[in-house]
N, C-alpha and C positions, 0 to 999 in steps of 0.2 A: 267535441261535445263540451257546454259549458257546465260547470256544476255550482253552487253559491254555499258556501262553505259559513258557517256564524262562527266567531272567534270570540274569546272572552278580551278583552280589553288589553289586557295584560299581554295574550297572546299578539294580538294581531299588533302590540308596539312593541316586541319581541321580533315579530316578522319584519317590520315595516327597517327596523333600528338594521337589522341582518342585512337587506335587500338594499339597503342605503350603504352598509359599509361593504358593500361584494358591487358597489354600483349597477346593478343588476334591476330588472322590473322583479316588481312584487310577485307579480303570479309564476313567472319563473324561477324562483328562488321557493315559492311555497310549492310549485309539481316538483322541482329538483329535491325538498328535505322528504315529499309524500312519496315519493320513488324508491330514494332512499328507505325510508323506514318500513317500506313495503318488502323489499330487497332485504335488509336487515331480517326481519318477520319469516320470513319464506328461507333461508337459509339458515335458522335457528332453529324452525321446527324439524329441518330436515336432518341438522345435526341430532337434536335429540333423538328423533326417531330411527337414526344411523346407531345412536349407542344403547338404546332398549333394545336393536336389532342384535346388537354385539352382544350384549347377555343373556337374552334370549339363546343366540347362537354356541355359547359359552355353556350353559346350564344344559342344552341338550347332550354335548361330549360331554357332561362332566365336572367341567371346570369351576366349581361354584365353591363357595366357600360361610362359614355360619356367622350369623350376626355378632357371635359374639367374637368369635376371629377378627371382623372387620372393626370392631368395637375396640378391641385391643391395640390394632392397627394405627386408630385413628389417635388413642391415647397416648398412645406411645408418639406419635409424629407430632404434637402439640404441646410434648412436655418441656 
């Protein structure tokens, strides 16, 4: 499927500058960065939603601790 994609200027001599020094065509080097960044996206939220699952899971046993604990924590690691 084709898609027509509008680029700012800047962008697409960004693209163009890329795909010239990977000597590679244009449209392959911009579905290989669109794949990427998608893949990037998709395994970012996954993580996050892996560590709100971890406290969540945390705070039902238990295991939680008060702002001001974690506040102290962070004071202390930054001095």
């Amino acid at each position: 499927m084709a898609i027509e994609i509008t680029l700012s200027p800047e962008l697409e001599a960004l693209l163009r500058h890329k795909a010239s020094q990977q000597g590679q065509d244009l449209n392959a080097v911009a579905s290989e960065l669109l794949a990427s960044a998608l893949a990037w996206e998709a395994q970012d939220i996954a993580a996050a939603i892996a560590g709100i699952q971890h406290g969540l899971d945390d705070f039902e046993v238990g295991k939680s601790w008060s702002f001001q604990d974690f506040a102290e924590e962070q004071r202390l690691n930054f001095q």
